[in-house]
C-alpha positions in Angstrom: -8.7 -3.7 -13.4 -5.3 -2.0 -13.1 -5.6 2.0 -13.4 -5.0 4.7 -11.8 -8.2 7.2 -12.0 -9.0 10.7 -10.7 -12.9 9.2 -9.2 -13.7 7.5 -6.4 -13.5 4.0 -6.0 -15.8 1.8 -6.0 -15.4 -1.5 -4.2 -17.9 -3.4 -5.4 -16.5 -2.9 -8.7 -13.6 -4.5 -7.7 -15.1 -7.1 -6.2 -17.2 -8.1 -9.1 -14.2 -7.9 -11.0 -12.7 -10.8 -8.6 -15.5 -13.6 -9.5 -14.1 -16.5 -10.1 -15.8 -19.7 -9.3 -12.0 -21.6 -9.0 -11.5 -18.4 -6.3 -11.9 -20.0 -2.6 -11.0 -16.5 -1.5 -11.3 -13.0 -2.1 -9.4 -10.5 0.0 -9.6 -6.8 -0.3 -7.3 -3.7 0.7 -8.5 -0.1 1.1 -6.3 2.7 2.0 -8.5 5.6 3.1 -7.8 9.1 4.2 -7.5 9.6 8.0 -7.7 12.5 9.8 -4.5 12.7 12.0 -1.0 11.4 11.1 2.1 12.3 12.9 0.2 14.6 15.5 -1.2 16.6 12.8 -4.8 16.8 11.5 -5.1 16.1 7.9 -7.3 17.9 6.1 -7.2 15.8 2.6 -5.0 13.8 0.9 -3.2 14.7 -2.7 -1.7 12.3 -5.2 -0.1 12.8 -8.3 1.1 10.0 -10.5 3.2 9.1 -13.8 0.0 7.2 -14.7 0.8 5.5 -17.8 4.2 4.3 -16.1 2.5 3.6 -12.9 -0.1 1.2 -14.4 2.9 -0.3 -16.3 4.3 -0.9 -13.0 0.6 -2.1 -11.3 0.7 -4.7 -14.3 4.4 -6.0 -13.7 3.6 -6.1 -10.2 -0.1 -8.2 -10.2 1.8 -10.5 -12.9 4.4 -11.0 -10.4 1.9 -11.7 -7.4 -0.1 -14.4 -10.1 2.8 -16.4 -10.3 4.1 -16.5 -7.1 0.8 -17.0 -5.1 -1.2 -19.1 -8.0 -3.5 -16.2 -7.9 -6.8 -16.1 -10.0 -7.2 -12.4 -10.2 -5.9 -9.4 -9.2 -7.5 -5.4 -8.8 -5.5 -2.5 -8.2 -6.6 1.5 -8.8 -5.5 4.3 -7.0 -7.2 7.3 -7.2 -4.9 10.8 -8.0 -5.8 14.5 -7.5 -7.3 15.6 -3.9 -8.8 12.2 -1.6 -11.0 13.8 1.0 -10.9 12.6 4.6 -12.9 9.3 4.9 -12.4 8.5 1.0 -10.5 5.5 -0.4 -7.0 6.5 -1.9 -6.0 3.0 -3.2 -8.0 -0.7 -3.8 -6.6 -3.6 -4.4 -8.2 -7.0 -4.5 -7.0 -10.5 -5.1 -9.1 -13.7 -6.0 -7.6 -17.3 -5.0 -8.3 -21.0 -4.4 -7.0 -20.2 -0.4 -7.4 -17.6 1.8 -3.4 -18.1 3.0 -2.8 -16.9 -0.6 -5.0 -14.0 -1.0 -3.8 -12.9 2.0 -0.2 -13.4 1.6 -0.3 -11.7 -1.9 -2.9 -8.6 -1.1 -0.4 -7.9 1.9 2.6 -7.7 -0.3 1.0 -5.9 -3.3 0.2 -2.8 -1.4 3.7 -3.1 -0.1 5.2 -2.9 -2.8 2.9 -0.5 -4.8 3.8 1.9 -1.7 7.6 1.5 -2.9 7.8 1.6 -6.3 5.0 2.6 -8.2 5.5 6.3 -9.2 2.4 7.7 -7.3 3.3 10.7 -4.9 1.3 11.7 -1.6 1.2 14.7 -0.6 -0.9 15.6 3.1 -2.3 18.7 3.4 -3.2 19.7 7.1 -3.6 22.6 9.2 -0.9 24.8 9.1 0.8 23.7 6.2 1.7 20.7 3.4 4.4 18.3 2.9 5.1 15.1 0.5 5.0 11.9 2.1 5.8 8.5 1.8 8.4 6.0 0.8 9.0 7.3 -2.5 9.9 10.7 -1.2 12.4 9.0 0.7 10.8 9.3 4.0 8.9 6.8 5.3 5.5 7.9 6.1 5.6 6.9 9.8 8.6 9.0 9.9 7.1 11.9 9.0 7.7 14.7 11.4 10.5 18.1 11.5 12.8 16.6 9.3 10.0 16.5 6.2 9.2 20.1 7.2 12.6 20.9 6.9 13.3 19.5 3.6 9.9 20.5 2.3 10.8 24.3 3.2 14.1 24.0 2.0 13.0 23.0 -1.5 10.7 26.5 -1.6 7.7 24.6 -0.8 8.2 21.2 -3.0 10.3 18.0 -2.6 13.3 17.8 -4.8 11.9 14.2 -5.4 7.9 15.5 -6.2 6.4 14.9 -9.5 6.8 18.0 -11.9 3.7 19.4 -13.8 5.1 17.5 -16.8 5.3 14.1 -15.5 1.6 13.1 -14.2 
């Protein structure tokens, strides 16, 4: 279960999807929308993707986490279009014979699916909009005047958000 998909997740899906009776451990990750970031209060979340190239890259990257942690499954969606506050945005779920590894390996996947899977965020809050995140070039701690500012700049849009053409 690699996909990105425009309904809700289901984490029980994903955990059925990690049964494995070699699996010591099963670790899960959900990102959900909050309501505040950076001193602002979100309102919902926004994603748009390059889906067939982000699954592409969801693939790579659970391959990559199999072999290096001995992994014996791995579950990764994210969810595009609006994520309401409270709702999960991403899930991903890993299956091992040790809970070091399932750690280890759900801590880096969402790490790296932050980075460079082509998924883009963009918060909508009170007052206004902006793109987030790491693949905007801005890491989304850092979020603040200077996002503003390049948001405004760009007539409303990031010069590095997704076109109409590319989701």
């Amino acid at each position: 279960m690699l996909r990105v998909t425009r309904t809700p997740i289901v984490p029980t899906a994903l955990l059925r999807a990690m049964r494995d009776p070699a699996a010591g451990a099963v670790v899960t990750f959900l990102g959900t929308t909050r309501n505040e970031n950076a001193g602002r209060r979100v309102v919902r979340l926004e994603y748009e993707a390059f889906s067939r190239m982000a699954e592409r890259e969801m693939r790579a990257l659970a391959a990559t986490a199999t072999k290096r942690w001995t992994l014996r499954k791995v579950a990764m969606v994210h969810r595009i279009g609006i994520v309401p506050v409270g709702e999960a945005s991403v899930a991903i779920a890993v299956s091992a014979g040790h809970r070091a590894e399932a750690f280890a390996a759900c801590h880096w996947l969402i790490d790296r699916l932050k980075e460079i899977v082509p998924i883009w965020k963009r918060e909508h809050f009170r007052g206004g909009q902006v793109w987030i995140g790491p693949q905007q070039g801005i890491p989304e701690a850092s979020v603040g005047r200077a996002a503003a500012r390049r948001t405004s700049a760009c007539g409303g849009r990031r010069r590095h958000a997704p076109r109409r053409g590319d989701r």
